[in-house]
C-alpha positions in Angstrom: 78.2 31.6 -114.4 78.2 28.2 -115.2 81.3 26.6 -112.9 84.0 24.4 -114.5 83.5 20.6 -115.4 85.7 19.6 -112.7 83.7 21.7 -110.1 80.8 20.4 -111.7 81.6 16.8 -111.1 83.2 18.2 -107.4 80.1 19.1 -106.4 77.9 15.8 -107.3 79.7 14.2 -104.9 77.7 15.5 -102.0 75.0 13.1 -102.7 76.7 10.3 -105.1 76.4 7.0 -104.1 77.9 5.5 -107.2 78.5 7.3 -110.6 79.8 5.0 -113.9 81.8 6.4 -114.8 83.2 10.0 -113.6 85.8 9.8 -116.8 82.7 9.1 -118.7 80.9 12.1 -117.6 83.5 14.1 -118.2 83.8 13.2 -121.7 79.6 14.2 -122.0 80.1 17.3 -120.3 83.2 18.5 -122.5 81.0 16.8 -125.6 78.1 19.3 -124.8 79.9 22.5 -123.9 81.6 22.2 -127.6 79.1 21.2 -129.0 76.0 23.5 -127.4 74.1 20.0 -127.4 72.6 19.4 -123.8 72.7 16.3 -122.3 69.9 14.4 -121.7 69.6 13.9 -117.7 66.7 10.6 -117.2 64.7 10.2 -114.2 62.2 7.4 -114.2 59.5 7.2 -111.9 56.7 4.9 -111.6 53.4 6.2 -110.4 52.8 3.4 -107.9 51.6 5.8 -105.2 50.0 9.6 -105.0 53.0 11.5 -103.6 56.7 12.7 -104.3 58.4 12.5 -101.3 62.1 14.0 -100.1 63.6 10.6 -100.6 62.4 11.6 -104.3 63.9 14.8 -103.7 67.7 13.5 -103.8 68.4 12.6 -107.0 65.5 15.2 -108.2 68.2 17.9 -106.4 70.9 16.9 -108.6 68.9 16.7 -111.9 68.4 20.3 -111.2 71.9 21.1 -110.9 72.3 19.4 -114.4 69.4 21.6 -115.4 71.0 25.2 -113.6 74.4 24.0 -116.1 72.2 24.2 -119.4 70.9 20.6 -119.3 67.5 18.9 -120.1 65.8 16.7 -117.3 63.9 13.7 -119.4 60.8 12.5 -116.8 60.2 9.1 -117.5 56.6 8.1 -116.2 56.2 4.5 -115.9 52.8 4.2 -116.7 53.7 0.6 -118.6 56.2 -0.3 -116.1 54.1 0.1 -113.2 51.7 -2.2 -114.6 54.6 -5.1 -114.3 55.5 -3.8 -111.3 59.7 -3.5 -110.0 60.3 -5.1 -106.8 63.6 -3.2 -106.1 64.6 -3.3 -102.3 61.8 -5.7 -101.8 61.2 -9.1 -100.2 58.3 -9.7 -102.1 56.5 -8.5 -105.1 55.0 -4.8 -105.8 51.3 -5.1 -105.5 50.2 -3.6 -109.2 47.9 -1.0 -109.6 44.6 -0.8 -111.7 45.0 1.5 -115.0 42.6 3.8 -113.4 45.3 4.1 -110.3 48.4 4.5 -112.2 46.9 7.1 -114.4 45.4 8.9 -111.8 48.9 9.0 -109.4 50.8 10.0 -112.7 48.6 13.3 -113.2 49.7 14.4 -109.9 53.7 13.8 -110.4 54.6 16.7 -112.6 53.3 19.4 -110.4 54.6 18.2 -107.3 58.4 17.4 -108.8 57.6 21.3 -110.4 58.5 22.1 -106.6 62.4 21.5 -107.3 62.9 21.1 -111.4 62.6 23.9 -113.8 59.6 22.7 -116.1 59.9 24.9 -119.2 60.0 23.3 -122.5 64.1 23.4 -122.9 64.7 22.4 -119.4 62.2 19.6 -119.0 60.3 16.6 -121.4 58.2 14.7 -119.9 57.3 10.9 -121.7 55.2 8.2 -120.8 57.4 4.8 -121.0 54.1 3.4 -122.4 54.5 5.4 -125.9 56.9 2.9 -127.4 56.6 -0.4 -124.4 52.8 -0.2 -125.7 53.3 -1.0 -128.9 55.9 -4.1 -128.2 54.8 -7.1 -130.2 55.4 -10.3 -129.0 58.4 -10.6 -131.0 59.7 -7.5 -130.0 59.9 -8.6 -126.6 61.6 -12.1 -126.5 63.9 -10.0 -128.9 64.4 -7.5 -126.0 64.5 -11.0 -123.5 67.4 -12.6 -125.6 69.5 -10.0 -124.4 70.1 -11.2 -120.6 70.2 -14.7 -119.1 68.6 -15.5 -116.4 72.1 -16.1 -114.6 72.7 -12.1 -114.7 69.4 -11.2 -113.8 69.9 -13.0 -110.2 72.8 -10.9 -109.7 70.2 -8.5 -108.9 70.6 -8.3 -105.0 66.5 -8.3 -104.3 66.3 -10.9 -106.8 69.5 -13.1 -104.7 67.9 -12.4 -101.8 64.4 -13.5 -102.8 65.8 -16.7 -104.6 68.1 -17.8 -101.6 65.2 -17.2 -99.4 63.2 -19.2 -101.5 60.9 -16.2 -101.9 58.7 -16.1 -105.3 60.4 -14.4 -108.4 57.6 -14.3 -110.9 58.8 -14.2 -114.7 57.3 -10.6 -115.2 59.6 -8.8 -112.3 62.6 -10.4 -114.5 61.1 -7.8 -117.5 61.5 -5.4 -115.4 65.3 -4.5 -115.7 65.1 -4.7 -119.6 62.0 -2.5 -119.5 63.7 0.5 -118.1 66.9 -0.2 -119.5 65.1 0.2 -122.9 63.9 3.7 -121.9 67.3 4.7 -121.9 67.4 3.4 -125.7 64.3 4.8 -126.6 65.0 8.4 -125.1 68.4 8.4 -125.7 69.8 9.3 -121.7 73.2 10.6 -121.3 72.8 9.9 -117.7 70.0 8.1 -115.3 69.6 9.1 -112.4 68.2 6.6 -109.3 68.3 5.8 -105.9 71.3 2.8 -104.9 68.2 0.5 -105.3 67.8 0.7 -108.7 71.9 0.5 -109.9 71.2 -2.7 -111.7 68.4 -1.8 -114.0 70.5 1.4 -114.6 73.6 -0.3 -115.7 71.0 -2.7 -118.1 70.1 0.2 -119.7 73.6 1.5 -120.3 74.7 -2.2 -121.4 71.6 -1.5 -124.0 72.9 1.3 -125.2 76.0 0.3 -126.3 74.5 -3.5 -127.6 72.5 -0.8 -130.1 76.2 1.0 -130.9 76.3 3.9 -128.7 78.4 4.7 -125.8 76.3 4.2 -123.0 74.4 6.3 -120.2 76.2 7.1 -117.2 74.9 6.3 -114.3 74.2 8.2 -110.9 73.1 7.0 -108.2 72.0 8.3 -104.9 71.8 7.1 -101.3 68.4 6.2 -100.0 67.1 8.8 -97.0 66.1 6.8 -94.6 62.2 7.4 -93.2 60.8 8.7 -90.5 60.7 5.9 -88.4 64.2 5.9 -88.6 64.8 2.2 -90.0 63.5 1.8 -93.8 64.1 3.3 -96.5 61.2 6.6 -97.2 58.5 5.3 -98.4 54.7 5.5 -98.9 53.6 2.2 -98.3 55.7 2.5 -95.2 53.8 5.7 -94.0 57.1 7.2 -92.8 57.4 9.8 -95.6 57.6 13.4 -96.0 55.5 14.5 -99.4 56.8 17.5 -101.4 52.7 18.7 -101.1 52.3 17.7 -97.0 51.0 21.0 -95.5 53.9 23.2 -93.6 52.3 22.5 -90.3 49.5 20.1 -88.5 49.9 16.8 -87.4 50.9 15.3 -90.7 52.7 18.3 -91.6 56.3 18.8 -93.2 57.6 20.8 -89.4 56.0 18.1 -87.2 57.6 15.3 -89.7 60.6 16.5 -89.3 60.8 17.3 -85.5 59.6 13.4 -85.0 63.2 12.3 -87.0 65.5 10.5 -84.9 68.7 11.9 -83.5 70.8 9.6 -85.9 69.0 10.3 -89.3 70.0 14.1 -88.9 73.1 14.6 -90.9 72.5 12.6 -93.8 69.3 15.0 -94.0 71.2 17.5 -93.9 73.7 16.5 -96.3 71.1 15.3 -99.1 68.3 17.9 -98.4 70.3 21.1 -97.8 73.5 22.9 -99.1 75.1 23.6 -95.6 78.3 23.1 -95.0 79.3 19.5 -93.3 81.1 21.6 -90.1 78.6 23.5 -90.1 75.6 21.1 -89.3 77.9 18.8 -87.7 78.4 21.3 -84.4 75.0 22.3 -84.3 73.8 18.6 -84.3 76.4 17.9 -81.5 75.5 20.8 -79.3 71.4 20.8 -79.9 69.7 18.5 -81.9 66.4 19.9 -81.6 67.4 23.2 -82.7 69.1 21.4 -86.0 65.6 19.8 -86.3 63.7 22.8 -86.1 66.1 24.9 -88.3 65.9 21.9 -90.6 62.3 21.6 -90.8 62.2 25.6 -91.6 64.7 25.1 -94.7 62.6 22.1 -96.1 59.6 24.7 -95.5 60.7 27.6 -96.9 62.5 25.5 -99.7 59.2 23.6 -100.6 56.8 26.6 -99.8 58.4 30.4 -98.5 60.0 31.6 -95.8 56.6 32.9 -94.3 55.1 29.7 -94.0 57.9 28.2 -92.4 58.0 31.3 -90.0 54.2 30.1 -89.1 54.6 26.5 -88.8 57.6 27.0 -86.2 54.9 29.0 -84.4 52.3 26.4 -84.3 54.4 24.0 -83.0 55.7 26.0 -80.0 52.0 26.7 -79.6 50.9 23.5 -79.7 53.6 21.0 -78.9 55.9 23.0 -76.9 52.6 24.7 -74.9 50.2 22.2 -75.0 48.1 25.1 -76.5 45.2 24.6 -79.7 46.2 25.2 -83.4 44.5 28.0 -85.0 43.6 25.5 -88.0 42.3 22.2 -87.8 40.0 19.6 -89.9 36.2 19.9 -88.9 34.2 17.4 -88.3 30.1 17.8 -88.9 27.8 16.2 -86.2 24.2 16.3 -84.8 24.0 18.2 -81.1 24.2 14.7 -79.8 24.5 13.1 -77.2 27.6 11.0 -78.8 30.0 9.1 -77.4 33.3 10.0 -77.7 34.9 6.9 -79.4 32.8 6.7 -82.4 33.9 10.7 -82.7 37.8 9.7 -82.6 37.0 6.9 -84.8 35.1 9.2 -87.9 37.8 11.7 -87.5 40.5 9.1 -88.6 42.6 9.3 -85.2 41.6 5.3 -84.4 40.9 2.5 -86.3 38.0 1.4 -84.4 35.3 2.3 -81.1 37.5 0.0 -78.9 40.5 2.2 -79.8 39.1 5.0 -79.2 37.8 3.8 -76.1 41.4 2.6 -75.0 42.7 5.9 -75.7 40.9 7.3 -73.5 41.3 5.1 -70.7 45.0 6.0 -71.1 44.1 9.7 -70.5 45.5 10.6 -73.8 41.9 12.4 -74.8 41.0 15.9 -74.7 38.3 18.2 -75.0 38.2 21.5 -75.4 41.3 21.7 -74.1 40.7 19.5 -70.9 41.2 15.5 -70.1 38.8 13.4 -70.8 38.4 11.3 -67.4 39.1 7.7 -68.4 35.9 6.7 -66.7 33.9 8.7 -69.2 34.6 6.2 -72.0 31.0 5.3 -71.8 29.3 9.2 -71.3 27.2 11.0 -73.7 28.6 14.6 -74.7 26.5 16.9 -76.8 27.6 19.9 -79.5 25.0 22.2 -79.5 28.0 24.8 -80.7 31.6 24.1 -81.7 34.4 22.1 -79.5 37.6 21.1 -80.0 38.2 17.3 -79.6 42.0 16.1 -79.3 44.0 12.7 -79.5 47.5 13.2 -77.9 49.1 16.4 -78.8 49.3 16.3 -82.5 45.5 15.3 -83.9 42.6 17.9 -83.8 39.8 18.2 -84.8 36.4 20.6 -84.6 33.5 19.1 -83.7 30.5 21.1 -84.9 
């Protein structure tokens, strides 16, 4: 049963940063339930890197709840937009992708944010921003231009930032803003959705729509989940994300991700990634973190995957981490019998960056193989592989040496 439109808007609030307006919402949602129309919930996303991660996940939670109410999720891939590139949250301009780059990260978006939306037909559209920014002519665009001064557009914080820092705006990041907002035109959004990053080129879009005589998207936005690392915002460039396709378990995997969150980040995961209860989490943060982590960690798994590979990636870890014992699983690595050094190994295996690394690693004893130190003298032995052995950096990277 779909709940009331006052519970509806109730429970938005979990995760809303900012929403303009909650009257005008109100007024959509009573439009579509007379009306059997559904509103038409926008989600832009520029495919600037491979992977949808949780920080993704936020706003992509509440478009589903608009979706479990009757309404249609519109995907907007920024395959033109990427190509300008948005600097939101940034000191410094987006690097921009080749074609080849953007089109390739854009295949993979729809099945990964398949994970959390319903993708039938009725449910979900997706559209490429490039359909109607493609076929701009020059007029078109100053047309588009005349509609902000550049006065408004360093209202932008990033762009404040950046221009009392004496930081570079280029005149391209400036078409950014009207860009998106003219997705909203061109698509015709009832709401956009965003992270608190991007409230300024969601309110130019709304300011659009009603320039062009309609009444203007609402707009939702979302805190920003904070990474891994514990200080930035999630991100891929940043490698402290956790991607809606990272395996269950392993060293890069969703359970280990999660267990390596700081302390502090807990409850805002748990209030934008789950559904339990604020007392709920609270007390069980207070009285033992780690557990929250790992029961945490089992949700996003089970959520993201099923309950039986959450089940074995709590298992690997008490294996592994907890016992200092071998995963079951683990990349291979093909070699000769040798002799080989073990630094060049740790280096082809993607553990180090380089042979001096490697060979600093294990001078800090933080080698293994087979299961056994590596003596920090031995930096400089040959070791041979005439059958498989297990080769390990600290107690999160394996691999099999064969």
């Amino acid at each position: 049963m779909t709940p009331s439109i006052d519970e509806q808007i109730t429970s938005l609030q979990r995760r809303t940063d900012r929403l303009i307006s909650t009257d005008d919402l109100r007024a959509k949602l009573t439009r579509s339930a007379k009306t059997g129309k559904p509103m038409r919930i926008k989600l832009g996303m520029d495919p600037t890197a491979p992977d949808v991660h949780l920080g993704h996940a936020v706003p992509l939670k509440i478009i589903r709840q608009f979706q479990d109410w009757g309404h249609k999720a519109v995907l907007i891939i920024g395959d033109y937009t990427a190509r300008v590139g948005d600097p939101s949250g940034r000191n410094s301009t987006r690097p921009v992708l080749t074609g080849d780059e953007i089109d390739a990260n854009a295949k993979t978006y729809v099945a990964q944010v398949g994970k959390i939306l319903l993708t039938t037909p009725d449910r979900l559209e997706i559209r490429y921003n490039g359909e109607w920014l493609g076929k701009m002519n020059m007029t078109d665009i100053i047309k588009l231009l005349s509609r902000k001064s550049v006065a408004q557009l360093l209202q932008r914080e990033d762009f404040a930032r950046r221009f009392a820092e004496q930081v570079d705006i280029r005149l391209h990041e400036l078409f950014y803003p009207l860009l998106q907002g003219w997705d909203s035109v061109v698509i015709e959004a009832d709401l956009e959705m965003g992270g608190s990053d991007q409230l300024f080129n969601n309110l130019v879009g709304r300011e659009l729509q009603k320039e062009q005589g309609g009444d203007g998207q609402c707009v939702l936005v979302t805190p920003l989940l904070v990474g891994t690392d514990g200080s930035a915002k999630m991100s891929k460039s940043k490698k402290n994300y956790i991607g809606l396709t990272d395996p269950p378990s392993g060293a890069d995997g969703i359970f280990g991700k999660i267990m390596r969150v700081p302390d502090t980040l807990l409850s805002s995961y748990y209030k934008l990634l789950t559904e339990v209860e604020e007392t709920l989490y609270e007390r069980q943060i207070a009285s033992d973190p780690r557990q929250a982590k790992i029961d945490l960690a089992k949700m996003m798994i089970t959520w993201l995957y099923d309950g039986n590979a959450a089940s074995a990636a709590e298992q690997e870890f008490q294996k592994v981490i907890v016992g200092g014992g071998i995963p079951d699983e683990m990349p291979e690595l093909k070699v000769g019998p040798g002799p080989h050094r073990l630094a060049p190994l740790l280096a082809r295996a993607g553990f180090v960056t380089s042979n001096s690394e490697g060979i600093r690693k294990i001078k800090e004893g933080a080698v293994k193989l087979d299961g056994e130190k590596v003596p920090a003298g031995a930096f400089n032995e040959d070791f041979t592989f005439g059958s498989p052995r297990v080769l390990q950096l600290g107690n999160r990277r394996f691999v099999r040496v064969s």
